[in-house]
N, C-alpha and C positions, 0 to 999 in steps of 0.2 A: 534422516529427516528431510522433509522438504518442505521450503517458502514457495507459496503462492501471493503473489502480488493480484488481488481479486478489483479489474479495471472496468467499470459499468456505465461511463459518461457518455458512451454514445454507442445506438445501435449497431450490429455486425453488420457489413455489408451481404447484400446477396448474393456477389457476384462469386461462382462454382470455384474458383480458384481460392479467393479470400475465404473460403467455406471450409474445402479441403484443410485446407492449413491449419486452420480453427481445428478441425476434430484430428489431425494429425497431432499437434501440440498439446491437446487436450489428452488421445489416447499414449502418448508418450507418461506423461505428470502422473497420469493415471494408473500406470502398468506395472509400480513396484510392486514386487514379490509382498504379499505381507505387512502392508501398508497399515500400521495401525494410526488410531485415530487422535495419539497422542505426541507423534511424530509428523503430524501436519500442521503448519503454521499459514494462517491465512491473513495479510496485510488487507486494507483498505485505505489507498490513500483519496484524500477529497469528502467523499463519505457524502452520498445525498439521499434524499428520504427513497428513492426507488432500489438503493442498493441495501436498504432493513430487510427486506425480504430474503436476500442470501444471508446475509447475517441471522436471521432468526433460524433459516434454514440449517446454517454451519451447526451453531449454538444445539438443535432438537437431534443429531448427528454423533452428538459429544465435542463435537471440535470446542476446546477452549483456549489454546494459542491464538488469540486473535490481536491485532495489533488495526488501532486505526489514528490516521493523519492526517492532522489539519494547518490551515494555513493563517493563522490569525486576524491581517485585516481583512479575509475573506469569509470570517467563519458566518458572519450574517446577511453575506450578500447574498440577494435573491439572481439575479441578473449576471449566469456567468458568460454569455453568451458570446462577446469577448474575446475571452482564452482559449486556446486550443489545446489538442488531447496531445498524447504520447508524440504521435505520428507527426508532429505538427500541421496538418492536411485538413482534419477532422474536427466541426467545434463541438465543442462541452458544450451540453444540452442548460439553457435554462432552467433552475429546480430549486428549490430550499432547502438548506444542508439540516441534517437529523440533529440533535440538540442533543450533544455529547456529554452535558451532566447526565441527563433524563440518562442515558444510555451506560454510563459508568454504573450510578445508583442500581442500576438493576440489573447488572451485569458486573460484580465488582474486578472481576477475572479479565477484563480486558486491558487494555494497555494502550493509553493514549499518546500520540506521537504528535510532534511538529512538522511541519512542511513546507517549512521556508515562511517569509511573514507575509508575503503576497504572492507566493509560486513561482519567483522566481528561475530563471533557467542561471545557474549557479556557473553552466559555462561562458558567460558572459559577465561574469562578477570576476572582480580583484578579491585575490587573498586577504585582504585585507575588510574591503565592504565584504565578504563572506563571514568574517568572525565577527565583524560588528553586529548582522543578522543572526548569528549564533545566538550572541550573549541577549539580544530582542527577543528571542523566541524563549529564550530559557527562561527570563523574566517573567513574561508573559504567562508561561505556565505557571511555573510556583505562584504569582499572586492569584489566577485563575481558577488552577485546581486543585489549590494548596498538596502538591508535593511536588517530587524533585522533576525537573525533564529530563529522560531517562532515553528518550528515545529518536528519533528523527529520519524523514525519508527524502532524500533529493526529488524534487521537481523534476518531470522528465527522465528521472530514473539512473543520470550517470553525471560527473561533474571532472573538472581535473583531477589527478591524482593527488596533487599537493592541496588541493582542497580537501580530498575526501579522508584523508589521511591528518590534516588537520580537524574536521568535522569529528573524527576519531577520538581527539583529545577532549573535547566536549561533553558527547555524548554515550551513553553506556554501549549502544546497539545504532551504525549506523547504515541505511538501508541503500541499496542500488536495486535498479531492473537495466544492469545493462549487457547487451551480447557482447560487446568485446570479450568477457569472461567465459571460458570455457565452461567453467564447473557452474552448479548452481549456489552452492553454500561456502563459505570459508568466516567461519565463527569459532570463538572459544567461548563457552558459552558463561565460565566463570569468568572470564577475564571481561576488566571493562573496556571498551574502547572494541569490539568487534565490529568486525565489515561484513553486511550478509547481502548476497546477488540474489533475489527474487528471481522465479521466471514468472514473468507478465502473461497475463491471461485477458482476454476480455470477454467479459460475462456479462450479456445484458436480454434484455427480452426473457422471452420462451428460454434462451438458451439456459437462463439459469437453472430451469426445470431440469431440464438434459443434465448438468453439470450438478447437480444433486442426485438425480439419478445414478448415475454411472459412479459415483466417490459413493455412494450406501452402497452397491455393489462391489466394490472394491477395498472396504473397508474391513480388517478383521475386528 
């Protein structure tokens, strides 16, 4: 199987080298033998009204491993303009985030996740303010969307080890995008408390055309 982390907050650069790499990492993700479409798992964390379009697109595909994450006091702000992306270089576009009932309701298949309660970068938190952010987030959901939090994705995609390992005890599934880790997955998928490493992607523009293209093509 494989986790795609689907990141759309801001456009790909043009420049021929940022480009390259793009469709090098893309034709990698892409090149499993016999990739079916029930062994692809697509995250979204942040989730804004311009990234429905992949989502509709996954969803028309068969893709239903979908997992998306959000951030609680962030889930109504219009004005992220602020916070910066992955890379920390690059700001998050202004936008209005997609209205995750409307989106559950009609999609019951998806799987809603937390994202820290204002995105925080978890490597800059104590052990300690990090499970008190836990237990805020887990609230938050059950009163929210009347069921359990089940799920969760670090901000920025990587945290201490003693964080993420306590984040563990929390959460059923708890999510990274970061390269230190060699491999892309390391889950059990019964057991609670699993660690899954995404490989990050960023898919925005035109590109998402491209990157539905070439996954119909690749898909048994």
């Amino acid at each position: 199987m494989i986790y795609i982390n689907a990141h759309s907050l801001y456009s790909l650069s043009t420049d021929r080298v940022e480009l390259e790499k793009w469709f090098r990492n893309l034709y990698i993700l892409l090149s499993f033998f016999g990739l079916h479409k029930d062994n692809i798992y697509v995250t979204f964390d942040d989730f804004y009204i311009d990234e429905n379009k992949l989502l509709e697109s996954l969803i028309s595909l068969g893709i239903k491993n979908i997992y998306i994450f959000y951030s609680p006091n962030l889930l109504s702000v219009d004005d992220m303009s602020s916070y910066i992306s992955i890379n920390s270089s690059k700001p998050i576009k202004p936008g209005n985030k997609k209205n995750l009932l409307s989106i559950k309701s009609k999609y019951p298949f998806i799987k809603i996740g937390v994202h820290g309660m204002s995105h925080e970068n978890y490597s800059n938190v104590t052990l300690e303010e990090s499970v008190n952010l836990f237990e805020k987030q887990i609230e938050y959901h059950k009163h929210n969307f009347d069921e359990e939090c089940l799920y969760f994705a670090f901000p920025y995609g990587r945290a201490p080890d003693e964080i993420i390992n306590r984040a563990s005890e929390y959460f059923h599934f708890t999510f990274l995008s970061d390269n230190r880790y060699k491999i892309t997955t390391y889950v059990e998928q019964d057991k609670f408390g699993g660690i899954i490493n995404r490989r990050h992607l960023e898919i925005g523009g035109n590109l998402i055309k491209l990157f539905i293209l070439l996954l119909r093509e690749k898909l048994k």
